[in-house]
Backbone bond lengths (Angstrom), bond angles and torsions (degrees), N, CA, C in turn:
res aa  C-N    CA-C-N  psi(-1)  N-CA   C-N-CA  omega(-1)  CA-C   N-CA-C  phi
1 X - - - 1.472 - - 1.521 109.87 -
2 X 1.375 120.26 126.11 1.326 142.58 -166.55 1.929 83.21 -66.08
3 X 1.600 125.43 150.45 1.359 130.85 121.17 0.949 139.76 -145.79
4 X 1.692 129.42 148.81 0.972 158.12 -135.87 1.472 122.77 -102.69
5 X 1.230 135.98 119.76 1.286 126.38 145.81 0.934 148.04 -99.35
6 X 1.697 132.30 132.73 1.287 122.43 -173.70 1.259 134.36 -122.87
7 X 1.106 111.98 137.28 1.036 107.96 169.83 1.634 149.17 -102.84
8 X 1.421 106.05 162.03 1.808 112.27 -171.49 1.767 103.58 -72.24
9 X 1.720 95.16 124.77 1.416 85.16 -172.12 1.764 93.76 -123.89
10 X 1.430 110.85 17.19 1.739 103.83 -177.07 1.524 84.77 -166.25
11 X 1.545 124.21 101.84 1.667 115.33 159.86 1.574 110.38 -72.95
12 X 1.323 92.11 93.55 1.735 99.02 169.17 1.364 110.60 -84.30
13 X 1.466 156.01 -13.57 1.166 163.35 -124.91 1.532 109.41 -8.60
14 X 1.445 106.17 35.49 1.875 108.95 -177.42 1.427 104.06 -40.82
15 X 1.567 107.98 158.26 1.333 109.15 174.00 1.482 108.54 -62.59
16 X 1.895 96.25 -47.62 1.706 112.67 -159.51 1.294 81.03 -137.48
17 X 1.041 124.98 105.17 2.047 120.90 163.50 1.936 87.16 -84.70
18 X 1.187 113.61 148.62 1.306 117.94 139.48 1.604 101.53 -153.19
19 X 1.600 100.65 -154.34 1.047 111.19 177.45 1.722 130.34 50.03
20 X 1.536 127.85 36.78 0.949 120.80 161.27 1.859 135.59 -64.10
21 X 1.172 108.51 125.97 1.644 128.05 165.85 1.354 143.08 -126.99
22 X 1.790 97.14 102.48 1.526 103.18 -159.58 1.944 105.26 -45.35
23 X 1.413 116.64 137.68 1.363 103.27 160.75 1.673 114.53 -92.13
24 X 1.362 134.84 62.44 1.051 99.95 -177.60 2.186 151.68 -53.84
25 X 1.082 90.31 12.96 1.188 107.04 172.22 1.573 112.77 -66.75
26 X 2.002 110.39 -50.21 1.317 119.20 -163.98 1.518 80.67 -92.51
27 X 1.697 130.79 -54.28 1.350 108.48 -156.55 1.866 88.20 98.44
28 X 1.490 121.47 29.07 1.359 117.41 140.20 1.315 113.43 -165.38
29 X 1.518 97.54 -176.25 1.165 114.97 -146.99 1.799 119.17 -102.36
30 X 1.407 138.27 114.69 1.304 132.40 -128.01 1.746 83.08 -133.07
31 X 1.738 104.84 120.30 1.250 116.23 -171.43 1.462 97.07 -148.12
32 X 1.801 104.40 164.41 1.482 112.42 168.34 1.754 123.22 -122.50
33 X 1.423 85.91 155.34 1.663 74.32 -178.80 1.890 97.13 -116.35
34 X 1.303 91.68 96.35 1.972 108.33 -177.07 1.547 98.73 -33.72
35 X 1.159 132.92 -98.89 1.304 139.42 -167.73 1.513 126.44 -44.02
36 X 1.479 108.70 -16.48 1.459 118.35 178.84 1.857 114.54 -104.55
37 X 1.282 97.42 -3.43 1.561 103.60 165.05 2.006 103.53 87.56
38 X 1.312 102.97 2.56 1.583 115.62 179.60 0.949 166.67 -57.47
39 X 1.701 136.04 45.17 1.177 122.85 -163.80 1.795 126.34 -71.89
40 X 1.342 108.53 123.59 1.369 113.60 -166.91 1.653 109.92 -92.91
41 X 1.133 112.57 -179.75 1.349 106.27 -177.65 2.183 91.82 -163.26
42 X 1.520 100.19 90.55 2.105 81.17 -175.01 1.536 92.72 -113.65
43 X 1.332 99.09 158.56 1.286 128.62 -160.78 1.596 88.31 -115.46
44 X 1.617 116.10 99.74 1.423 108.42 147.84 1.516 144.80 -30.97
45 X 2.031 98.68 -44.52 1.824 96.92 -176.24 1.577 103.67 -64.60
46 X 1.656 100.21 -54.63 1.860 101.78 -163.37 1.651 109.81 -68.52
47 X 1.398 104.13 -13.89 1.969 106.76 -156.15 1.851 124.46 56.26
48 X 1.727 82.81 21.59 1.687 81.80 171.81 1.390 125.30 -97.30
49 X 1.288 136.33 116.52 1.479 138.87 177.15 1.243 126.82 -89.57
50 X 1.110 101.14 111.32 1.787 105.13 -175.91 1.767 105.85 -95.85
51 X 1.899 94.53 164.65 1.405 100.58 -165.60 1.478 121.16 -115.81
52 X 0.943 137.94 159.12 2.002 127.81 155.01 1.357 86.64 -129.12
53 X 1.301 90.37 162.26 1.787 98.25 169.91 2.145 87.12 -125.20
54 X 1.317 116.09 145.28 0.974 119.23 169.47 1.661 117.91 -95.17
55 X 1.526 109.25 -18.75 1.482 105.61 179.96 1.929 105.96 109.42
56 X 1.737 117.05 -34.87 1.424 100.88 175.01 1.546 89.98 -138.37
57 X 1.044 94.69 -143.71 1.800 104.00 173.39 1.154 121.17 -100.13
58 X 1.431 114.98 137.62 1.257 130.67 -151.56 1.258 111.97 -135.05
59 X 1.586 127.13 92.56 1.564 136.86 166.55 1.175 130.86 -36.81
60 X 1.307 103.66 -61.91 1.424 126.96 -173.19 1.313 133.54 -114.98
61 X 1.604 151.08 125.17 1.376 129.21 -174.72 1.792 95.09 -143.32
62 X 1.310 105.97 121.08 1.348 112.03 171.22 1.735 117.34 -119.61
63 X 1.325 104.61 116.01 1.827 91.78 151.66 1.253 136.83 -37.48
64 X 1.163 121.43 137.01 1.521 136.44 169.45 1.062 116.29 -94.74
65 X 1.505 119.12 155.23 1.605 116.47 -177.81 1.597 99.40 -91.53
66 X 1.122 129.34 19.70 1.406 134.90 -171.72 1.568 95.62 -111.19
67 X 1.518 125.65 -29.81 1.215 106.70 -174.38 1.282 117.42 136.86
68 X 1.628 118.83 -39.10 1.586 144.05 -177.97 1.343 115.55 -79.46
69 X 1.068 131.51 176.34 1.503 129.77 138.31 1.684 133.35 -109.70
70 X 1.414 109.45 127.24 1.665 99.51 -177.66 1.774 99.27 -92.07
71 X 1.943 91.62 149.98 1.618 88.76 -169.90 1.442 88.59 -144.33
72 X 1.740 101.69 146.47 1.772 117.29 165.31 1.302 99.80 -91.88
73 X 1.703 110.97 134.02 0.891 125.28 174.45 1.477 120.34 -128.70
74 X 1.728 121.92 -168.83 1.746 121.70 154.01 0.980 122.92 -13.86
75 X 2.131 85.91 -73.65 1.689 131.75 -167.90 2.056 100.58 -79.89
76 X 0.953 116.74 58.70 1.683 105.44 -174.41 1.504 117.81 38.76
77 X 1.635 117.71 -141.33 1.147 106.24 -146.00 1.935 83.87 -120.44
78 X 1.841 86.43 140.52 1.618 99.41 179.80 1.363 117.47 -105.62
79 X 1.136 101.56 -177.94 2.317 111.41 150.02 1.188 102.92 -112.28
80 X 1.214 124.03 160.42 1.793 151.05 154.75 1.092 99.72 -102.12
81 X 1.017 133.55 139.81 1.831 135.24 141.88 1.295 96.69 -105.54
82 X 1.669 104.11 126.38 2.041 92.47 -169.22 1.283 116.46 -86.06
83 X 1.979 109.25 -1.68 1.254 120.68 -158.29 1.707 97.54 -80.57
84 X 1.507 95.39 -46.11 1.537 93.53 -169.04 1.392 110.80 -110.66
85 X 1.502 115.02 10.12 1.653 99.22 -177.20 0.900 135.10 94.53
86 X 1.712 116.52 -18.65 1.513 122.49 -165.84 1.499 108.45 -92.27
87 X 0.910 98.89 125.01 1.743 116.18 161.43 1.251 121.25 -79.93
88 X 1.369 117.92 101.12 1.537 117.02 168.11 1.506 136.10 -111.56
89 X 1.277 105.06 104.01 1.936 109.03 -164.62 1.626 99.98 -45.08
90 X 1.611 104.21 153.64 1.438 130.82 168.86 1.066 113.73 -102.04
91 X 1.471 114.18 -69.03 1.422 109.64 -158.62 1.345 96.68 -178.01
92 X 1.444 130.20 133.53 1.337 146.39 168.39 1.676 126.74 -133.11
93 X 1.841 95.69 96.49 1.216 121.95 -174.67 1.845 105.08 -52.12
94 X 1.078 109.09 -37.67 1.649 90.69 178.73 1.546 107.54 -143.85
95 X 2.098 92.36 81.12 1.439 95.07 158.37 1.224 118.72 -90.89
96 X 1.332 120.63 2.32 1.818 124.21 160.59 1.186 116.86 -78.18
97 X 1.502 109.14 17.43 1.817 111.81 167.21 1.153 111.66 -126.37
98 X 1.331 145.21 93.09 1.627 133.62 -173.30 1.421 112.37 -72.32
99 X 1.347 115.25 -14.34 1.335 123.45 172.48 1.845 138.23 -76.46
100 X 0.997 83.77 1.53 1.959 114.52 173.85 1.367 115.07 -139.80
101 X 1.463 97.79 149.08 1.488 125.41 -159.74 1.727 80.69 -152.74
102 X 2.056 86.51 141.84 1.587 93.94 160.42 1.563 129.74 -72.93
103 X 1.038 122.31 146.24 1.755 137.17 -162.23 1.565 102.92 -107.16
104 X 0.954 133.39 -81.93 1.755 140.70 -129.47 1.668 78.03 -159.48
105 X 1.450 93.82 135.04 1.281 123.78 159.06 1.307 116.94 -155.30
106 X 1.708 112.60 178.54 1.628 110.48 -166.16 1.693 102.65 178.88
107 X 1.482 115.25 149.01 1.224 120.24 178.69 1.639 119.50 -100.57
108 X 1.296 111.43 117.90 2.094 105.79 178.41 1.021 106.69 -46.53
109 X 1.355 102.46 179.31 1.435 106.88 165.06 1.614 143.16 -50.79
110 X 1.230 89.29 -21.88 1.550 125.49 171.40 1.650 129.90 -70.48
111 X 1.283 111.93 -40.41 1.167 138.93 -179.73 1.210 118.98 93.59
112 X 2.344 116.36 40.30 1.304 110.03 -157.16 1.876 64.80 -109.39
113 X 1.930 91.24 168.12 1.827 90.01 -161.94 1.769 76.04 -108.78
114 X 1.457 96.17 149.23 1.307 113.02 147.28 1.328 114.24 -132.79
115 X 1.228 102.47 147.84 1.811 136.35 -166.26 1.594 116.41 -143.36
116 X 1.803 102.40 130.28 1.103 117.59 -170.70 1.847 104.45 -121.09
117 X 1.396 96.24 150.20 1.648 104.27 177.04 1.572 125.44 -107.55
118 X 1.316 129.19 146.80 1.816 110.26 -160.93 2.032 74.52 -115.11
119 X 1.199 100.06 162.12 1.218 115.88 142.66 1.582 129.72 -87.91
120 X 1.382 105.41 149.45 1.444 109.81 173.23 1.696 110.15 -76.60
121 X 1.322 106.95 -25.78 1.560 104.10 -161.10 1.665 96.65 -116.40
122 X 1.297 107.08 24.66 1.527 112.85 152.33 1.919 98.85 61.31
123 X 1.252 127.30 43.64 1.144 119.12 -168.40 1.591 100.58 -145.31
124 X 1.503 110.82 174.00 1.642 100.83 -167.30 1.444 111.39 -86.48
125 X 1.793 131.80 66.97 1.498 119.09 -166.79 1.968 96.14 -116.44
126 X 1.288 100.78 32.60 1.485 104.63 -150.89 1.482 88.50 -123.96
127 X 1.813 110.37 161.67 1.018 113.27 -179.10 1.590 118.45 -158.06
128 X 1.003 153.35 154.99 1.198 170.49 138.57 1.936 123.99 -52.55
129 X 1.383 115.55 101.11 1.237 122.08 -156.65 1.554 109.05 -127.39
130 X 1.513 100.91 120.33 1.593 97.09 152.53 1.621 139.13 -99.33
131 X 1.316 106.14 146.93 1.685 94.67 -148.93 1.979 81.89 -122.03
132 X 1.731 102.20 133.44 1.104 114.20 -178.75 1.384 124.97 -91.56
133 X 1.268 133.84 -179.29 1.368 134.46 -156.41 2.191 110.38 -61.98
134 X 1.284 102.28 -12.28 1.433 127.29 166.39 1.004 133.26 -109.43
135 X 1.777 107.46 13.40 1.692 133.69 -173.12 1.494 114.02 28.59
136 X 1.598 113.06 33.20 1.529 107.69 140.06 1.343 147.42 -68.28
137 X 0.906 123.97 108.97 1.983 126.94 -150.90 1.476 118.32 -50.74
138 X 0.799 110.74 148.45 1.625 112.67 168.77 1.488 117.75 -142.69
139 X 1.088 112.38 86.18 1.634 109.71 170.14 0.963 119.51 -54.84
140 X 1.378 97.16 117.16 1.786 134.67 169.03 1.577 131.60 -75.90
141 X 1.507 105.12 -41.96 1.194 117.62 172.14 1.183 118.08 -147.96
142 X 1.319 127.69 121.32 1.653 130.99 -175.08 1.426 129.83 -111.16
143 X 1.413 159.25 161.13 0.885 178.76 -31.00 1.709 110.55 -84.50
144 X 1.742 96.15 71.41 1.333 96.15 -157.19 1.928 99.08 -130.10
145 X 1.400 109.80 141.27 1.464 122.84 -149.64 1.710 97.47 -92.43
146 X 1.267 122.86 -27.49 1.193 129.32 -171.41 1.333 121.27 174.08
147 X 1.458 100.55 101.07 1.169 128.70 -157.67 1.897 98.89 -70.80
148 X 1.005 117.29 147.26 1.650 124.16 -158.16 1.932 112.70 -146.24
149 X 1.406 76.96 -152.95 2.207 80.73 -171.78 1.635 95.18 -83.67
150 X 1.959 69.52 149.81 1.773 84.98 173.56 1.350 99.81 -132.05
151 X 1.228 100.12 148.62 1.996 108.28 174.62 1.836 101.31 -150.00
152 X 1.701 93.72 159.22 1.190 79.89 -173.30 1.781 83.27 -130.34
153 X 1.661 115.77 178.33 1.292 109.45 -174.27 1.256 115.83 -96.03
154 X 1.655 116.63 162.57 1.727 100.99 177.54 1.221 113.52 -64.23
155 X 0.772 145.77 19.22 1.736 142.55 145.24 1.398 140.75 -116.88
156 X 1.836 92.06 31.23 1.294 112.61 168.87 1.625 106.02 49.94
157 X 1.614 132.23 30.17 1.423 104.67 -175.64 1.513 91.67 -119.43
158 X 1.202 125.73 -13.60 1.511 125.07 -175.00 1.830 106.86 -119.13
159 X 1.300 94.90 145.92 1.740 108.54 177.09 1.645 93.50 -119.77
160 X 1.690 97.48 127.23 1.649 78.64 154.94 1.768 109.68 -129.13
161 X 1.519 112.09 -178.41 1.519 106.67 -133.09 1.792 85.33 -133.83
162 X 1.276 131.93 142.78 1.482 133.15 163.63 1.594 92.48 -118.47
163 X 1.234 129.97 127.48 1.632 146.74 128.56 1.805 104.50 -94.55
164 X 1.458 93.35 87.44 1.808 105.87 167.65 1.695 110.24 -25.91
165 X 1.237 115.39 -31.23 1.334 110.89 -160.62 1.498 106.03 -79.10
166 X 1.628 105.91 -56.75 1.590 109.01 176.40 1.653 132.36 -53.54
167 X 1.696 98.55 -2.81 1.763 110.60 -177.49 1.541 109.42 51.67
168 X 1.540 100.26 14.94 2.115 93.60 179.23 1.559 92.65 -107.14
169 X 1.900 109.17 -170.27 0.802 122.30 -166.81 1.578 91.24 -140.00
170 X 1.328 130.06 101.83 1.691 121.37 -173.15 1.383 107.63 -99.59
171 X 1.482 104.34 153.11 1.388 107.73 166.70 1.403 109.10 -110.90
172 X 1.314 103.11 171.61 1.804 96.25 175.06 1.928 88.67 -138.98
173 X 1.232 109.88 173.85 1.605 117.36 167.44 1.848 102.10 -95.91
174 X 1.192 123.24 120.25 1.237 142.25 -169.56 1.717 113.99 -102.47
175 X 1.109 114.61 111.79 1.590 122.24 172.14 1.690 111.63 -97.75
176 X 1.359 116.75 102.64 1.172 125.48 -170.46 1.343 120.51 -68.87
177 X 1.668 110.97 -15.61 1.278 117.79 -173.09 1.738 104.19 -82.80
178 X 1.456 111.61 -27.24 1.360 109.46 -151.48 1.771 103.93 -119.31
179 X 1.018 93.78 -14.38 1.943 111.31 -176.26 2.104 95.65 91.16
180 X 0.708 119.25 4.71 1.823 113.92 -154.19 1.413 98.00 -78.78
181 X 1.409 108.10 140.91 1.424 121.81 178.87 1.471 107.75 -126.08
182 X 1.880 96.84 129.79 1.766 88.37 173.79 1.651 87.42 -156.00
183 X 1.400 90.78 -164.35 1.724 107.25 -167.27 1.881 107.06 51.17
184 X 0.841 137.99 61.11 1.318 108.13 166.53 1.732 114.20 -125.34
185 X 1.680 84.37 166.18 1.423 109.75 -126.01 1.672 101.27 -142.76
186 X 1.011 110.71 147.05 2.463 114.99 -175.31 1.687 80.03 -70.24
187 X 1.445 97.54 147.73 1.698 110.48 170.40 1.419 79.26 -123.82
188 X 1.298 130.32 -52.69 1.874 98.43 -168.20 1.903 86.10 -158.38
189 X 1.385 122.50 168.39 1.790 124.26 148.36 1.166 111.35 -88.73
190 X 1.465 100.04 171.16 1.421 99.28 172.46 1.438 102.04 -120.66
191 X 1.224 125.37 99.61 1.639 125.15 -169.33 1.135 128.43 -54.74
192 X 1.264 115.58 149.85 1.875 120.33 -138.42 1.643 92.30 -75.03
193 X 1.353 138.67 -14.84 1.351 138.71 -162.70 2.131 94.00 -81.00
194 X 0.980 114.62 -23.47 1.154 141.56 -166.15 1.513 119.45 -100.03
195 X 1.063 114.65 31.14 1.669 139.13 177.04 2.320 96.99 48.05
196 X 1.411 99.49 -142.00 1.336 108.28 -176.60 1.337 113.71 -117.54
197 X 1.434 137.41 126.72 1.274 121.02 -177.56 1.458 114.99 -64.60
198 X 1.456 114.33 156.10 1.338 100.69 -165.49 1.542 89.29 -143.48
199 X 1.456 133.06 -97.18 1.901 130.28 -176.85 1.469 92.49 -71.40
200 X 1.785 105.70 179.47 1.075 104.83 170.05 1.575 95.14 -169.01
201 X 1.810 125.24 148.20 1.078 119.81 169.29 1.624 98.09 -149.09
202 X 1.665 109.59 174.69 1.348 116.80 -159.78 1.635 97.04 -133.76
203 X 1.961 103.18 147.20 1.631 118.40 -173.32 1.333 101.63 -87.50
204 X 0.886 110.31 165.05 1.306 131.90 153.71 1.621 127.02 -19.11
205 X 1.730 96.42 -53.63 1.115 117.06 -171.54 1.600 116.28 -105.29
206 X 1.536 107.80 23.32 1.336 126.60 146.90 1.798 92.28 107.75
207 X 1.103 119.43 -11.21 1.690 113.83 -151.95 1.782 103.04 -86.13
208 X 0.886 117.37 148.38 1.991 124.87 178.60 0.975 101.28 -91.48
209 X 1.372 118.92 132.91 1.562 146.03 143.65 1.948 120.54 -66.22
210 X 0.938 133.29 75.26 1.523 119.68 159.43 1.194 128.74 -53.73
211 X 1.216 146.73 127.33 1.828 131.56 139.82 1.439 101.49 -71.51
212 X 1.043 93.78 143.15 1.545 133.76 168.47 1.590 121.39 -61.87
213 X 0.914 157.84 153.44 1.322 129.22 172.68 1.706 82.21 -141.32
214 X 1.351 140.63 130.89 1.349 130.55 -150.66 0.753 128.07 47.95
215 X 1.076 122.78 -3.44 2.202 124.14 165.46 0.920 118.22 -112.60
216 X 1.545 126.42 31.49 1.540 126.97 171.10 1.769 139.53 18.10
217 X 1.074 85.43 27.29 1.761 105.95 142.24 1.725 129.85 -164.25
218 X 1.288 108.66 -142.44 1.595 111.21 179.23 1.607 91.79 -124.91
219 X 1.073 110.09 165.22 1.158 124.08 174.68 1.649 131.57 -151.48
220 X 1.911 109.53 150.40 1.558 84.64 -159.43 1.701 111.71 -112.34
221 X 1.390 121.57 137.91 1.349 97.69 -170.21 1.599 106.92 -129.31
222 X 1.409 120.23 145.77 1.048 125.32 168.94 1.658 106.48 -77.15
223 X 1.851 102.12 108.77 1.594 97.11 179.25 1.836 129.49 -77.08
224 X 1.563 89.92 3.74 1.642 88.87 -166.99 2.015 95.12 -96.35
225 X 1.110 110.19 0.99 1.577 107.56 -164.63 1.334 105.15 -130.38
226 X 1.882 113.30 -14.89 1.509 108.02 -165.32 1.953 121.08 81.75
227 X 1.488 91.68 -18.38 1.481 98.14 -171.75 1.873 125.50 -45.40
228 X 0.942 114.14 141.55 1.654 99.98 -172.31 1.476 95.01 -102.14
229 X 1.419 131.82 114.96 1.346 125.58 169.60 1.101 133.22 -102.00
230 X 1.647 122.43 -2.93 1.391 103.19 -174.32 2.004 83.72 -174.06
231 X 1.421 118.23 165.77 0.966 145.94 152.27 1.717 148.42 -112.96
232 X 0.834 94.38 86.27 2.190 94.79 176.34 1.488 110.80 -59.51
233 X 1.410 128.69 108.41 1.338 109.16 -178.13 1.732 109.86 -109.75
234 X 1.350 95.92 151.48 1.405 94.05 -168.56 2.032 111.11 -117.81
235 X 0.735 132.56 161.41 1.956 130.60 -166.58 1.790 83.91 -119.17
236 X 1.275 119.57 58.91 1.568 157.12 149.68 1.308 143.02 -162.48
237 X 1.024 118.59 125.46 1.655 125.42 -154.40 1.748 93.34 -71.24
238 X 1.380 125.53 -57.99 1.547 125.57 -159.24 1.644 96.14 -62.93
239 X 1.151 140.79 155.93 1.105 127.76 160.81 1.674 101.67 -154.97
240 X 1.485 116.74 103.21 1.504 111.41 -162.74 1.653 114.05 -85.55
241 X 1.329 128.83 -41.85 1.418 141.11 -157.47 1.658 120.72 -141.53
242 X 1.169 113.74 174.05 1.262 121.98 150.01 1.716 120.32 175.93
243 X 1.185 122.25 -179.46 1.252 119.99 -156.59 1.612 118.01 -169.46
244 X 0.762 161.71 155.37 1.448 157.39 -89.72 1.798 103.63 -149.21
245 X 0.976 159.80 173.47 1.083 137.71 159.44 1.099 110.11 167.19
246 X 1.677 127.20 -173.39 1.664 127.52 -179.68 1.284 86.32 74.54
247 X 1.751 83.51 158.97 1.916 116.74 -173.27 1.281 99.18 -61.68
248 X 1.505 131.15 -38.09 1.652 103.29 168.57 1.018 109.95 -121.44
249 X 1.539 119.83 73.38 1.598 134.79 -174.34 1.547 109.56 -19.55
250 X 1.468 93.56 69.71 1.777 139.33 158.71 1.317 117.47 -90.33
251 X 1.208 123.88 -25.18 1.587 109.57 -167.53 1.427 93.65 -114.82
252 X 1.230 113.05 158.28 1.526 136.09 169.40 1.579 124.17 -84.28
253 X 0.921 143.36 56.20 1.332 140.50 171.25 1.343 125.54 -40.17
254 X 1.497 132.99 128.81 1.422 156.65 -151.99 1.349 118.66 -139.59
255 X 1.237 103.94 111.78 1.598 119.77 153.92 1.586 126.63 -76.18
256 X 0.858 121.12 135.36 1.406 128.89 168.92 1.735 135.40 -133.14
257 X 0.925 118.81 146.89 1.886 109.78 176.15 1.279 128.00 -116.72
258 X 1.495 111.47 157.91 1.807 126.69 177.25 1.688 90.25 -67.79
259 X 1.207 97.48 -56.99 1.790 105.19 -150.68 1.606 97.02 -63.62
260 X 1.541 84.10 159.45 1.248 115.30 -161.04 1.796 136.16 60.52
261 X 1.126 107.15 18.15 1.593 145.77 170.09 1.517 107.82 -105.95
262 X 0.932 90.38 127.07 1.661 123.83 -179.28 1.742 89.59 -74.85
263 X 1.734 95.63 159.62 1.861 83.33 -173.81 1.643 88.64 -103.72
264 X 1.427 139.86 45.04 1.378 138.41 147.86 1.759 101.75 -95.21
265 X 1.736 110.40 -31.20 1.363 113.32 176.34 1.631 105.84 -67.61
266 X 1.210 104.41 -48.21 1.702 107.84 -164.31 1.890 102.05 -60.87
267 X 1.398 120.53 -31.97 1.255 135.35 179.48 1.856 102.76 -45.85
268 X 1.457 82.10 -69.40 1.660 110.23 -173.57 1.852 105.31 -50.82
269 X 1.355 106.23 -23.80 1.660 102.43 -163.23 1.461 108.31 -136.32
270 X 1.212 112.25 48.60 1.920 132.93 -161.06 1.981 97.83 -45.25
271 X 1.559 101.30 -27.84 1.679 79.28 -166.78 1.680 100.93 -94.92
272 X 1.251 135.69 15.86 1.416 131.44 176.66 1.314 105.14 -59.31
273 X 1.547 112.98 140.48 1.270 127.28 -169.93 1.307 98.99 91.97
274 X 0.894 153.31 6.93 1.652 145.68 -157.15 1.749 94.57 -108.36
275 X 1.389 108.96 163.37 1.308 106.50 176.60 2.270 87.31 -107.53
276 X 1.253 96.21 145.01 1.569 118.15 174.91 1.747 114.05 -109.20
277 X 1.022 106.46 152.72 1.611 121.90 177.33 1.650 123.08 -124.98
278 X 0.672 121.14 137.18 1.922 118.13 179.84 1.014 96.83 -140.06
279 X 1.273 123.02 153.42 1.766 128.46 135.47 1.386 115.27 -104.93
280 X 1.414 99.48 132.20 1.358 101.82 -168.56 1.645 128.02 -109.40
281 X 1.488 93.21 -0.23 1.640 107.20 -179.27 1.913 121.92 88.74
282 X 1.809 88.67 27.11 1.133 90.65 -164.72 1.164 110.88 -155.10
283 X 1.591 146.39 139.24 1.563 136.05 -164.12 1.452 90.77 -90.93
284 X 1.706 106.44 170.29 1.307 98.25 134.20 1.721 103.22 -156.18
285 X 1.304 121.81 -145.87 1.818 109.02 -173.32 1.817 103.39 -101.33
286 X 1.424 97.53 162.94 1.427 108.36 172.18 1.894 114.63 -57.57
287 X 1.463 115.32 -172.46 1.112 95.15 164.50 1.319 123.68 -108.04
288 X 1.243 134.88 146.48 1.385 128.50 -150.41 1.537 108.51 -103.18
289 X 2.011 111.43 102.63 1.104 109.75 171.86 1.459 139.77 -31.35
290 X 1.156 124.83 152.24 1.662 123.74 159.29 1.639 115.70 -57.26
291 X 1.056 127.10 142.20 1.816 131.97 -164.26 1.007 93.23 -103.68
292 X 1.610 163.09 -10.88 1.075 142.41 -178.97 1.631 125.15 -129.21
């Protein structure tokens, strides 16, 4: 097994960074800071990071090919206008649950968004949603504890699925024309010595990336064999996301968190929250805006 080191290439000390998405259009990198209400936007050349505050907590933040950003939040799913700041709600599939907030989201190949919800009380009232060209929801997958990474394969025929809770990694059979998900099925665990899977993105060469969330790095797995191939290690135990990026979306980009660290842990691990970089010897794709 190949391993990796990485390194801190932005001390953000986020509470909860997740959710990174290379923009290659701008040439940066579009992340959140969950607990601080944050959508970031850092610029590798200058190392400058800019901010929005959305008002609650905020999972997810993707570019649009329109210009905006769509984001999972508390309050369901919003807009940014980055020009002026304004936050404008869409639509929130489960405001009859005060106990979920959106988690992990991601765009198909297509640029249709899917968005997942975690529970607060760690139980199955959560769900997995696809939202159509008028971002009306459609639950996709239900009775789910913590909604997680999604990737799909370079040949658009497989989706695979993280629920943090189940410690697996699922696949489903994926119809690109229609968004439809069926057959699914364990592609591999992620063994308990090995923290909880938490983001997740896919190479070039078909293989999954996990973060770790208590297992202080990412990791790479061949999903058709279970195979464990490689390790990103990180000098932080939480490790939430990552995502593909750089001019020849070569490097690996990493999220990491304060929370859930004791402040003798946070002492011990000064750059948590920081965004990290690796190269890993391996491409993979930009992140794929919202189409409408």
């Amino acid at each position: 097994m190949q391993t990796i080191q990485a390194k801190c290439a932005f001390d953000g000390k986020a509470i909860l960074a997740e959710g990174p998405v290379w923009d290659a259009d701008l040439g940066k990198l579009w992340w959140v800071d969950i607990e601080r209400y944050l959508i970031n936007r850092w610029d590798p050349v200058s190392e400058k990071n800019e901010s929005w505050s959305v008002g609650c907590q905020v999972g997810f933040a993707i570019p649009t090919t329109s210009g905006d950003v769509i984001a999972g939040t508390r309050k369901g799913i919003v807009r940014l206008n980055v020009e002026s700041g304004v936050v404008t709600p869409v639509v929130d599939p489960e405001s009859d649950i005060p106990t979920t907030r959106f988690n992990d989201g991601k765009c198909d190949p297509r640029g249709r968004l899917f968005g997942g919800t975690i529970s607060d009380k760690r139980i199955e009232e959560s769900s997995l949603y696809l939202f159509d060209e008028s971002l009306q929801p459609q639950r996709v997958v239900e009775k789910v504890v913590n909604s997680n990474g999604l990737a799909w394969s370079m040949d658009e025929k497989t989706f695979y699925y993280i629920d943090t809770a189940t410690r697996k990694i699922d696949a489903f059979d994926y119809d690109v024309a229609t968004a439809a998900l069926s057959n699914r099925r364990k592609a591999f665990d992620l063994p308990h010595d090995m923290g909880k899977p938490d983001g997740m993105t896919i190479d070039s060469e078909g293989m999954l990336w996990v973060a770790q969330w208590s297992g202080g790095g990412v990791s790479r797995w061949n999903p058709n064999s279970g195979e464990l191939l490689a390790k990103v290690e990180l000098p932080c135990s939480n490790v939430t996301s990552c995502c593909f990026g750089g001019e020849n979306l070569d490097r690996l980009y990493i999220t990491c968190a304060r929370q859930g660290l004791t402040p003798e842990q946070v002492a011990e691990q000064p750059l948590a929250g920081g965004i990290f970089v690796a190269d890993v010897g391996v491409t993979g794709k930009a992140g794929v805006k919202f189409a409408y």
